[in-house]
Structure formats: C-alpha cells, structure tokens
C-alpha positions in Angstrom: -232.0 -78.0 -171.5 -235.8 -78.6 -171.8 -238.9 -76.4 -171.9 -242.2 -76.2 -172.4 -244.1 -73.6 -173.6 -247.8 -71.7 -173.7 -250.6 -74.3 -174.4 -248.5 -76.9 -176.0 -248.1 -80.5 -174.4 -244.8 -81.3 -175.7 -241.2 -80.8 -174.2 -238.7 -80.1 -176.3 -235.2 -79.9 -175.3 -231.6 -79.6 -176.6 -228.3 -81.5 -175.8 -225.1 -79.6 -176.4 -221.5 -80.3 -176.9 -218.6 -77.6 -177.3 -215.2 -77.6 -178.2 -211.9 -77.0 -176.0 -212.3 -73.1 -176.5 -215.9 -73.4 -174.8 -217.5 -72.8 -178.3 -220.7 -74.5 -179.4 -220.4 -77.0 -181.9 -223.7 -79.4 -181.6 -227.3 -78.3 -180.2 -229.5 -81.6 -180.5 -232.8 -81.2 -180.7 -235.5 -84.1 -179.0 -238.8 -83.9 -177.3 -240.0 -85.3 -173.7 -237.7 -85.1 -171.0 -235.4 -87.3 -171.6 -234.5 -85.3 -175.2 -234.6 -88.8 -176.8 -238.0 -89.0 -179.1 -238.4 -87.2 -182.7 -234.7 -86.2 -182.0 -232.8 -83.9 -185.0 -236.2 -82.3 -185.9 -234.2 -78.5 -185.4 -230.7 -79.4 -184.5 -228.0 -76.9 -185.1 -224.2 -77.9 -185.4 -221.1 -75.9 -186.8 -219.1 -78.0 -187.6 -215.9 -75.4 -188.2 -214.8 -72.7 -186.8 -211.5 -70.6 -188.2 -208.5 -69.6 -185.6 -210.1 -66.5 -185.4 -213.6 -67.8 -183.9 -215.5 -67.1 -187.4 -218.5 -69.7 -188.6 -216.8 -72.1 -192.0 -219.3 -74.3 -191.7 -223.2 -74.8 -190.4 -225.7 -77.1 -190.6 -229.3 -76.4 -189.5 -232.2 -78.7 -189.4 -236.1 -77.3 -189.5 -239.4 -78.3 -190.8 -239.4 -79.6 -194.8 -243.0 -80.1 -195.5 -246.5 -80.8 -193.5 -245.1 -83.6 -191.7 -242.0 -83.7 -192.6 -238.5 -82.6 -191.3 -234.6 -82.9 -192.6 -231.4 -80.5 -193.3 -232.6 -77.5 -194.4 -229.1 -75.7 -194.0 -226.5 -76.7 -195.1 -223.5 -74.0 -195.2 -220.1 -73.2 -196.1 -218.4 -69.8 -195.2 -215.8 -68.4 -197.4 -214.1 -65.2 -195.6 -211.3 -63.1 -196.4 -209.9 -62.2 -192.5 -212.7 -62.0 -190.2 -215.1 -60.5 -193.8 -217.2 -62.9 -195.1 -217.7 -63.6 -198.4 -219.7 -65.8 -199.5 -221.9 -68.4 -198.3 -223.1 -71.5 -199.7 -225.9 -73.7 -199.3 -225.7 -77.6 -200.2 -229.1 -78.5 -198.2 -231.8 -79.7 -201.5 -234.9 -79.2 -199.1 -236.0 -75.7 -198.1 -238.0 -74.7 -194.5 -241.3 -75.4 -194.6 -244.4 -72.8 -195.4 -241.6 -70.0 -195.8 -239.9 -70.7 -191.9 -236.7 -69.3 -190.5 -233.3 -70.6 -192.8 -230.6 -69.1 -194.8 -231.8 -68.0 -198.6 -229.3 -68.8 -201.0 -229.9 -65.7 -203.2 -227.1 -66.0 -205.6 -224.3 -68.4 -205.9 -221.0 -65.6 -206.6 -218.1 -64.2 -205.7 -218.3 -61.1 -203.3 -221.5 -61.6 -202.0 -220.9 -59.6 -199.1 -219.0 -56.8 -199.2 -217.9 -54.0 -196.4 -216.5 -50.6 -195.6 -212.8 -49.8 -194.3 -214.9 -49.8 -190.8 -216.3 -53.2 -190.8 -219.8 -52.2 -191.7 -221.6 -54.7 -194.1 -222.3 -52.5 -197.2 -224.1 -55.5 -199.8 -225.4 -58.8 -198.8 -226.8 -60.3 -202.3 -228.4 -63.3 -200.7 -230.5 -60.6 -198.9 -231.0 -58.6 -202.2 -229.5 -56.0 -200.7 -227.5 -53.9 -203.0 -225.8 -51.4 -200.3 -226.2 -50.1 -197.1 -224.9 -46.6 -195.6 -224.3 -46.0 -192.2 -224.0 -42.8 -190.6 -220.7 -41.5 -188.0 -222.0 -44.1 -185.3 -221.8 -46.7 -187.4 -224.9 -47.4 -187.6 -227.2 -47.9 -190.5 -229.4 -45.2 -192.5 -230.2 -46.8 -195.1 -230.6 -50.1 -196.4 -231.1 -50.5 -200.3 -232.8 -53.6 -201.9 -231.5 -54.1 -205.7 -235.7 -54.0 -206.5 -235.7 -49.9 -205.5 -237.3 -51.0 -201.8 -235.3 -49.3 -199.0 -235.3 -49.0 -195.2 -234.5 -46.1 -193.9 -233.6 -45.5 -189.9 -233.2 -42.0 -187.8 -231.3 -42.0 -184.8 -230.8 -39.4 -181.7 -227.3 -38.2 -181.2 -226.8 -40.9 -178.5 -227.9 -44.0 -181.3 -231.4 -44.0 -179.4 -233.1 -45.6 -182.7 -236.2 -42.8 -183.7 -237.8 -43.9 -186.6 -237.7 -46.5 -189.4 -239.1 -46.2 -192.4 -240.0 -49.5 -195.0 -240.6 -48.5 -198.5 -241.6 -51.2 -201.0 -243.2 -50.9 -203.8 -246.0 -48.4 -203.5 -246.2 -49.2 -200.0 -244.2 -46.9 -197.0 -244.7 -47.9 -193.0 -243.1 -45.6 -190.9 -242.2 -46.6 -187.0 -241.9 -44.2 -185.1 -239.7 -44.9 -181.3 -240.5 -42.3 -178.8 -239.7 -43.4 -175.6 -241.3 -46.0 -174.5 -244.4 -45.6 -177.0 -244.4 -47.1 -180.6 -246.2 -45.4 -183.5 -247.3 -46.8 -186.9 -248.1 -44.5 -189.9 -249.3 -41.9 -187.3 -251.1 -44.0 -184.8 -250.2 -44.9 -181.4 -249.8 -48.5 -181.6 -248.2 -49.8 -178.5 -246.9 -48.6 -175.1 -243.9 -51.1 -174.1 -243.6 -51.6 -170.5 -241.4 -53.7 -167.9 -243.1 -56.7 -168.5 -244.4 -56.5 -171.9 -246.4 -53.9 -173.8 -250.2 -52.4 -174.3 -251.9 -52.2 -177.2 -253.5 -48.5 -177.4 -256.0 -49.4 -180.0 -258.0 -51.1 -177.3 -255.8 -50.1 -174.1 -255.0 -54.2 -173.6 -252.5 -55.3 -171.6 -250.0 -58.4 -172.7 -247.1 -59.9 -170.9 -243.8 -61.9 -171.8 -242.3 -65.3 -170.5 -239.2 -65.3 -170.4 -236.3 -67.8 -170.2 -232.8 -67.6 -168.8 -231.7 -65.6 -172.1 -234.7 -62.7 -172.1 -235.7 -64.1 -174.7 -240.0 -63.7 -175.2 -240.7 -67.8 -175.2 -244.5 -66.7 -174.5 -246.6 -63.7 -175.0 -250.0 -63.6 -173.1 -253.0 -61.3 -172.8 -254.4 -60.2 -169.6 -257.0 -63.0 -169.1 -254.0 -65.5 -169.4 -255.0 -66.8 -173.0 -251.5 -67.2 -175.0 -251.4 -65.1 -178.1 -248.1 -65.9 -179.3 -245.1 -68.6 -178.3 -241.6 -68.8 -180.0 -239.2 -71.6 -179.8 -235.5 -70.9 -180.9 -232.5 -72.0 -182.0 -229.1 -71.5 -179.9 -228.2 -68.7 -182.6 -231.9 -67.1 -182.2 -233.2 -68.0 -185.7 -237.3 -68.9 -184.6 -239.0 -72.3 -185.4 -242.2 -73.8 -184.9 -243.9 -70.4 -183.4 -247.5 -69.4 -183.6 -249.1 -65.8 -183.3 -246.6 -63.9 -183.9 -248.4 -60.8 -182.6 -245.5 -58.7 -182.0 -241.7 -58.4 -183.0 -239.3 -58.7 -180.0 -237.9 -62.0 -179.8 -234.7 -63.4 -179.1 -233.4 -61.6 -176.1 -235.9 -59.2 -176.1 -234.9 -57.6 -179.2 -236.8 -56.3 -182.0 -236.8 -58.5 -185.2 -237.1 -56.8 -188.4 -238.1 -59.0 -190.6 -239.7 -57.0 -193.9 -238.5 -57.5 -197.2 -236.5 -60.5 -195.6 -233.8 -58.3 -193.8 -234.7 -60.6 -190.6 -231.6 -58.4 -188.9 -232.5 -58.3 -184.8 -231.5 -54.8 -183.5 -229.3 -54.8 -180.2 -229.0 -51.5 -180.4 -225.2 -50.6 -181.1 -225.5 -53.7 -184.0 -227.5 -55.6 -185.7 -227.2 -59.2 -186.1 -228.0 -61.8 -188.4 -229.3 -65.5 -186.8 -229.1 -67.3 -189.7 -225.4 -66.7 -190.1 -224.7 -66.4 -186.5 -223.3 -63.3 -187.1 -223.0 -59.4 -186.1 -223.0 -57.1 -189.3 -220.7 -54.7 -187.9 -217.8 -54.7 -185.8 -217.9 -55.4 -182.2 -217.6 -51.8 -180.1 -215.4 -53.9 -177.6 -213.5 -55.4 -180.1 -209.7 -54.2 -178.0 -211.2 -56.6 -174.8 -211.4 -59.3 -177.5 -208.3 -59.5 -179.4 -208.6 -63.2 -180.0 -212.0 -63.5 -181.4 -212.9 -62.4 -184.3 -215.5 -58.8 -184.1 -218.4 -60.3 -185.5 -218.9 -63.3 -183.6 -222.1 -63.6 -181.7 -221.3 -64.0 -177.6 -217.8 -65.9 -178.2 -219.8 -68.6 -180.3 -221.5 -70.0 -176.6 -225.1 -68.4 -177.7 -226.7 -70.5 -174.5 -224.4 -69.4 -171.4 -223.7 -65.6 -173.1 -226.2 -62.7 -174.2 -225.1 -59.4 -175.4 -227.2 -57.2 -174.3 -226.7 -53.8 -176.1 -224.6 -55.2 -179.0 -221.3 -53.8 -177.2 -220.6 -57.1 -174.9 -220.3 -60.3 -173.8 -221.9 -61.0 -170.5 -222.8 -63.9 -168.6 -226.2 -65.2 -168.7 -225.8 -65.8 -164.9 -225.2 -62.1 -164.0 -228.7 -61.2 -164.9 -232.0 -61.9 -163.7 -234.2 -61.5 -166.7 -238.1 -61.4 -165.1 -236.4 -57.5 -164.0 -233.5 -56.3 -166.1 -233.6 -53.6 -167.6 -230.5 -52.8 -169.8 -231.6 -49.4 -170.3 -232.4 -49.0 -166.3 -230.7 -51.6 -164.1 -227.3 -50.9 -164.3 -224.7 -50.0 -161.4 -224.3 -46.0 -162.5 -220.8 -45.5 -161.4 -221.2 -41.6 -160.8 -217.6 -41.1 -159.7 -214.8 -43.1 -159.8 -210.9 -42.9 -158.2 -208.3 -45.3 -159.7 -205.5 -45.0 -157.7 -201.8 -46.6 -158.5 -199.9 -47.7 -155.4 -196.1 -47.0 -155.2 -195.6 -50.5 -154.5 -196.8 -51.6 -158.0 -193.4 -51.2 -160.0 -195.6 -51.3 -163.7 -195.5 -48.0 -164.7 -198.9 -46.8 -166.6 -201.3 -48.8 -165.1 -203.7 -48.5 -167.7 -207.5 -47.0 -166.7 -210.0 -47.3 -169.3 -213.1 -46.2 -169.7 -216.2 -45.3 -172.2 -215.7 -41.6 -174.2 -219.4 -42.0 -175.2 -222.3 -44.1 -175.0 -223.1 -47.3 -172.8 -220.3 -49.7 -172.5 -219.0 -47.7 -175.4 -215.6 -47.3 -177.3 -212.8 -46.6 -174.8 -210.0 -44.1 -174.6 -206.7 -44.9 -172.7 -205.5 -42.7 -169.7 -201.8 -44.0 -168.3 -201.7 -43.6 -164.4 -198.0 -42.5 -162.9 -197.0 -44.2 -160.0 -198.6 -43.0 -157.0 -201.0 -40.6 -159.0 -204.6 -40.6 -158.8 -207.4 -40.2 -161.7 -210.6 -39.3 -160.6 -213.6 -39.4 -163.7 -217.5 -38.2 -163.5 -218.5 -40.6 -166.1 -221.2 -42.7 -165.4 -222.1 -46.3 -165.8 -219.2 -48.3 -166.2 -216.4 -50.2 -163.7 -213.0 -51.5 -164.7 -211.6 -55.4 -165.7 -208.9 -55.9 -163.7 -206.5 -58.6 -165.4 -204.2 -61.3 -163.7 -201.3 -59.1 -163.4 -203.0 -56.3 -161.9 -203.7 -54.5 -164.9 -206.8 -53.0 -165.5 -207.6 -54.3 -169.1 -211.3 -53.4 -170.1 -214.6 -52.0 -169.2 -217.0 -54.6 -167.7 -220.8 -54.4 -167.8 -222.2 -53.3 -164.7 -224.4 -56.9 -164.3 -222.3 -58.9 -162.8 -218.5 -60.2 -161.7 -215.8 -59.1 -164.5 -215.1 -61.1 -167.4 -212.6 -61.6 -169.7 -209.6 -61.6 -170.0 -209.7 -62.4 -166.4 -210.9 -62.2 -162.9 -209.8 -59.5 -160.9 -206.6 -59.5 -158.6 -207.2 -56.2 -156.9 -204.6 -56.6 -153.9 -202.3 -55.4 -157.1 -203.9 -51.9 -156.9 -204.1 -49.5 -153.8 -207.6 -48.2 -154.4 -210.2 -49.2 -156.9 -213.4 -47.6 -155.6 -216.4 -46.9 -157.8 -219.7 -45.2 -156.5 -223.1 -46.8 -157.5 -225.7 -44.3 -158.0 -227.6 -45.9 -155.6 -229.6 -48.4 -157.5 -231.1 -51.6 -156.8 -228.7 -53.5 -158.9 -225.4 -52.4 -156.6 -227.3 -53.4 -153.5 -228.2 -56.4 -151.5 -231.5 -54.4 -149.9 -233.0 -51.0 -150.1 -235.6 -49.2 -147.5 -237.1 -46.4 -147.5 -237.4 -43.5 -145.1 -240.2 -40.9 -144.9 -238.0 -38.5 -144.7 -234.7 -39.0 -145.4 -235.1 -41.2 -148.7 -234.2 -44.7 -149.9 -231.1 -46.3 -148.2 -229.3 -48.6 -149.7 -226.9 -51.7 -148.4 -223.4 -52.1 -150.2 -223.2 -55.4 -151.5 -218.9 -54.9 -151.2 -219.1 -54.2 -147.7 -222.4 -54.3 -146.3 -222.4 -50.9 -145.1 -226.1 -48.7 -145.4 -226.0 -45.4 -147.8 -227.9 -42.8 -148.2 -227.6 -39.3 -149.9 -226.4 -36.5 -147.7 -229.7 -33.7 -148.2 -227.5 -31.1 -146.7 -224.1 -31.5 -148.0 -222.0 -30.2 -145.3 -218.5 -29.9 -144.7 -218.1 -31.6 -148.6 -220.3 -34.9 -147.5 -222.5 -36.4 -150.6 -223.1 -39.4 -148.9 -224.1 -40.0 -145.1 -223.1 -44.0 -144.3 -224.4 -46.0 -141.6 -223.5 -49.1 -139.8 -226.5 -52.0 -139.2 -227.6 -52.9 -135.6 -230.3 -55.2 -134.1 -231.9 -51.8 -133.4 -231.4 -49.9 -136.6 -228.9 -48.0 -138.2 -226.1 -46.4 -136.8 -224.0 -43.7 -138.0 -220.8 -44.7 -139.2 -219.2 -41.9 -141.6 -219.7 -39.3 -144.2 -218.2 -39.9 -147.3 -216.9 -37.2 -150.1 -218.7 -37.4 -154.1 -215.7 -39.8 -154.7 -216.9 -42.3 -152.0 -214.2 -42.2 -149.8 -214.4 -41.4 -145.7 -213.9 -38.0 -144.3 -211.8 -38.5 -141.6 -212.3 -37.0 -138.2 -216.0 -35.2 -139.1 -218.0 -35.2 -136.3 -222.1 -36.1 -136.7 -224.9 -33.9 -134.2 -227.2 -35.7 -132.6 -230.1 -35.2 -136.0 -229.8 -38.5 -137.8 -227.2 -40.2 -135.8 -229.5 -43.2 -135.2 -232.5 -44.4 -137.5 -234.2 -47.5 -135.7 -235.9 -50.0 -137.8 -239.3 -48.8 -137.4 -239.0 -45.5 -139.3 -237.8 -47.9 -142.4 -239.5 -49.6 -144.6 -239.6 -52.2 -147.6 
C-alpha cells in the first residue's frame, strides 16, 4: 500500500504480513514506490496476540528527535480475561515534539480497571482516576486525578449533544446539534457530506479520503491544503501538519484534550495507541471467538467499524459517499419465514431492540410459522447450516460467521426503503417519484401514491421502451396475486424518466 498526500513529494507506503487467523502482525513502513528507502521510520508490529484475539505485545516506531527516528513503543499487555491491566513500556526514546505514542504514566498494578459491564472505569497512564457511564453505556464523565473532567450529554438514542472540557480555570463546551458544531456559544462549523464550513467566515473545506474514510487531506475552496494526516494501521497519526480540525481516522472525531486522545465511533470509544475499544463490543454474541475489545478482528487495513457496533468490510463501502448515518438499506418490513422442509426447530431470527445495528433480542420461529417485524435498518446473517446467526450491516454481503445459504429457508425477504444504497439505478418521474431498480432481482419500484386494494409498492418490469407493469406488492414486499392494473400507469416510457 502506498500513498501520497497534499503538497508533499514523497510516497510512503507500508508492507504487511498477518498471521493464519488473518490478524495483523507487521505494517512496514518505507517511502517511494517500491516501499524500500528510509524503511522502519513508523512501522507497527504486534508481535502477540492471546487465544482470545487481545494485544500482549506492540511495538511502534515514530519520529525521536529533529532528524531522527527509532522504537518509540515498545509494549507489553498484562490482562486478566479479555480486561487489561496494565501496560508496559520498554522503548528509552519518546515521540518527537510531543507526537502520537503510548505515555507510560505509572508503572503499577491495576492500572486499568472496569465495571461488571465492561466499561473502562480508571486508566492511570491517562491520569484518569474514573469514568461513569450512563444506562447506554456510554460515558458522562471522565475524571482526571488533577480535578479536570470531561463531561458528555447524550439524546435518548446516544446521538452525542454536548461535551464539556474543564481544566483548570478553563471550561470549552461543544455543543452537537445536527449537523452544526458550537464552541462556547458560537457557531463554529457546519459539517457537510464532503467536509465542513467554517461560519466565522462562511469558508468552505473539503476531505480526501482513502479506502478507510479516513480524512488523509483537508483543503480549502481555492485547493490550497490546510491540513494532511498520515496514519498508522491502528489510526494513531504521524508526521501531520495543520491540524485544523479533529475528525481523523475514519472520519471520526479525535478528542484529544488533556491527553484522552479516545476517537468517538459513536456506540464506543477507542483508544489507537492500545489498539483497543474501551468498552465492550455491542455485537459481541456474533463474535464469540474474539475477544469484545478488539479493534475490527485485529485486520485494521481490510476492516472499519463504522458506528462502533461492527465489523464490516472495507470493500462494502464506497467512502467519497457513505454516509453511516444516511446510506444504509432501511429494511422497513421484514418476513422470515421457516419452511416445513427445514427439520431444525427454532430457526433463530434476530434483530436490533434499539439503536443502529444495536443489541439484539432472540425470537424462535416454529416450523412453518411466519414473523413479520416493522423495524427498520437491519437484515439477517444467514450461517452455513441455514441458521440465521446475526445482524449484518446494511453495506454490503454478510459477514461472519459465514456466507449465506439461503436455499435452507423458504422466504427471507426484506424491503429497502427505497434508497440509493439497495439499488443498482434510480430515476425520477415528474409525477410519480423516484423509481428504483432492485439490485436482487432487477425489477423497477416505486411507491404506490394511492394504496389500493393493500398495495404499498407498484413494481415494474424494464423494456427497450420503458417500464412495464409487472405487480403490486403488499408493505411486506411480497406480490398480490391476481390484482388487476387500469390502464393509468401501466406503461412509463423512458422519456418521462430521468437521471
């Protein structure tokens, strides 16, 4: 992997190497093409990993003085189950002019400690001296052992509100409302698809993005860079400039006051110099093997998590126009139906009780019974043997535990709510609406204005002319059989659509 980035001349570039269980274990760093000159300068190797997937050992190079560079991690994990302890550092040099690295803080038993739900509560190296969360899990407040704190508001959802950073005499508030950002008071910046505007001068500035989301290069609106960030595979940033603005790695905001340096996905916060989540993965029953704070199954470069609830593939998602928060498939209704020839008795159906690829509830299917749902945004893993094991993220095929084997079930059908990411094209009618093609079947939909005879959906067939009528189908996507169409609508030629 090579890149090159903003203004600067060089290409860097990193070689990697990964164990039998697919897990990272060296990221080589060299410049020009060929990876091959000043080669080491910010390498990152674990050398150790636990049976349960957990970090023992990490070394990280980096920057050691003006012109220098060497080991500036060096680290040893001691855990109790999948809780860390401790961590040590051996490394004698330290980053140079106060970069990205682990900070040794004290050298002590029970440096970290948690909370019978897996939430870090104290992280000494931090100088934290506890942390609360609230009934989501989620942090309210963070308390530094020198009276500092950082306190956080959420909505009822986990929509983060406000943030507020006490130290010393010192308090900056943040507040989050919508898609505008406020500081002490003042509208600071209005974040948009592509990158964000400045209200104190109504400037726009755009992000370059790699195959990760990550923001390599920010830019104003003349084109001149204003910021670039290189990364580590475990997101830690090295050799950057600007830094103008604070969502990095993946997109995500980086808070880095008092040293917290946590990156908020949302449902978790993680911690890139430990490679590690601070709280216990949401899908942790779909991952039974690993332990719940490992960052993306240890393979940081072909997995992102994009919410802090799962693992998806990096290939899934098209980062110059995902929106996590937007472009998803919105299952609006969904039928799992259990065929009499499947002789496994509770077929298991799982899906989200709250929040976006959520924490799940079970629901055990009879034989021949149907379960029909009106949550939205989710679809189902469908295991080996048939058994549907998992929620998968709406981006992309189904990952683990397997690929699906559907000829297992009778009927699996989810409806899209009719967005761009379930379909292979989408026109527009003037009067009719948008109309969508079905990437599954290739099959035309559009929503039924009149809602006759029980039809939500009115589904057409492609000619060389236009679009045909084909069927209606019911809220639950399915045909209704023998419903005749009048003449209004039956045919929509291809001049009355367009792009």
């Amino acid at each position: 992997m090579t890149w090159k980035a903003g203004n600067e001349s060089t290409v860097r570039g990193y070689k990697f190497t990964y164990d039998g269980l697919d897990r990272l274990l060296n990221a080589t760093y060299g410049e020009t093409a060929g990876i091959n000159a000043n080669t080491d300068r910010f390498s990152e190797n674990v050398t150790a990993y636990d049976k349960n997937g957990n970090i023992k050992t990490l070394q990280r190079y980096g920057q050691t003085a003006a012109s220098g560079y060497g080991l500036i991690d060096n680290l040893t994990f001691t855990l109790a189950g999948n809780l860390l302890n401790r961590v040590d550092d051996a490394a004698a040099a330290s980053a140079y002019g106060g970069g990205f690295e682990f900070k040794d803080g004290v050298k002590q038993a029970n440096e970290y400690t948690y909370d019978s739900n897996g939430n870090l509560t104290k992280d000494l190296n931090k100088g934290i001296s506890t942390i609360t969360y609230n009934v989501l899990n989620l942090p309210n407040m963070v308390t530094f052992s020198d009276g500092s704190t950082i306190a956080y508001t959420y909505g009822a959802d986990g929509t983060k509100l406000k943030t507020v950073h006490k130290t010393g005499s010192t308090t900056t508030t943040t507040d989050y409302c919508g898609n505008v950002v406020y500081e002490n008071g003042v509208q600071k910046l209005l974040l948009t698809d592509e990158g964000y505007v400045t209200l104190s001068d109504s400037k726009y500035h755009y992000y370059l993005k790699d195959h990760q989301g990550n923001n390599r290069v920010v830019i104003n609106q003349s084109g001149t860079v204003e910021e670039t960030n290189h990364y580590y595979p475990f997101g830690g940033v090295f050799a950057s400039s600007g830094n103008v603005q604070p969502y990095k790695y993946n997109g995500k905001e980086l808070d880095a006051k008092k040293g917290l340096n946590w990156y908020d996905y949302g449902a978790r916060h993680y911690d890139a110099a430990l490679g590690r989540f601070t709280t216990v993965d949401p899908s942790a029953e779909n991952y039974y093997s690993t332990s719940p704070f490992t960052y993306c199954l240890n393979n940081p470069l072909n997995y992102i998590d994009p919410l802090g609830t799962d693992t998806v593939d990096v290939k899934d998602v098209d980062w110059n126009k995902f929106d996590p928060k937007k472009d998803v498939v919105a299952l609006d209704e969904v039928a799992v139906s259990v065929p009499n020839a499947l002789t496994k008795v509770g077929t298991r159906a799982l899906e989200p009780i709250s929040g976006f690829w959520g924490y799940v509830g079970y629901y055990l299917l009879d034989i021949g019974s149907t379960y029909h749902s009106e949550q939205t945004r989710f679809t189902y893993k469908v295991g080996t043997d048939g058994v549907i094991t998992g929620v998968a993220p709406m981006v992309g095929t189904p990952p683990l535990p397997g690929f699906a084997k559907t000829s297992n079930l009778n009927t699996i059908r989810g409806l899209w709510s009719l967005t761009k990411q379930g379909s292979s094209k989408v026109m527009k009618h003037p009067i009719r609406g948008l109309f969508y093609k079905s990437k599954s079947d290739g099959l035309w939909w559009v929503k039924d204005q009149t809602k006759h005879g029980g039809s939500f959906y009115k589904v057409y067939k492609e000619t060389n002319k236009g679009l045909e009528w084909h069927k209606d189908a019911d809220k639950y996507g399915n045909f209704i059989i023998n419903k005749h169409k009048s003449d209004v609508g039956i045919f929509i030629p291809w001049k009355e659509l367009s792009k």
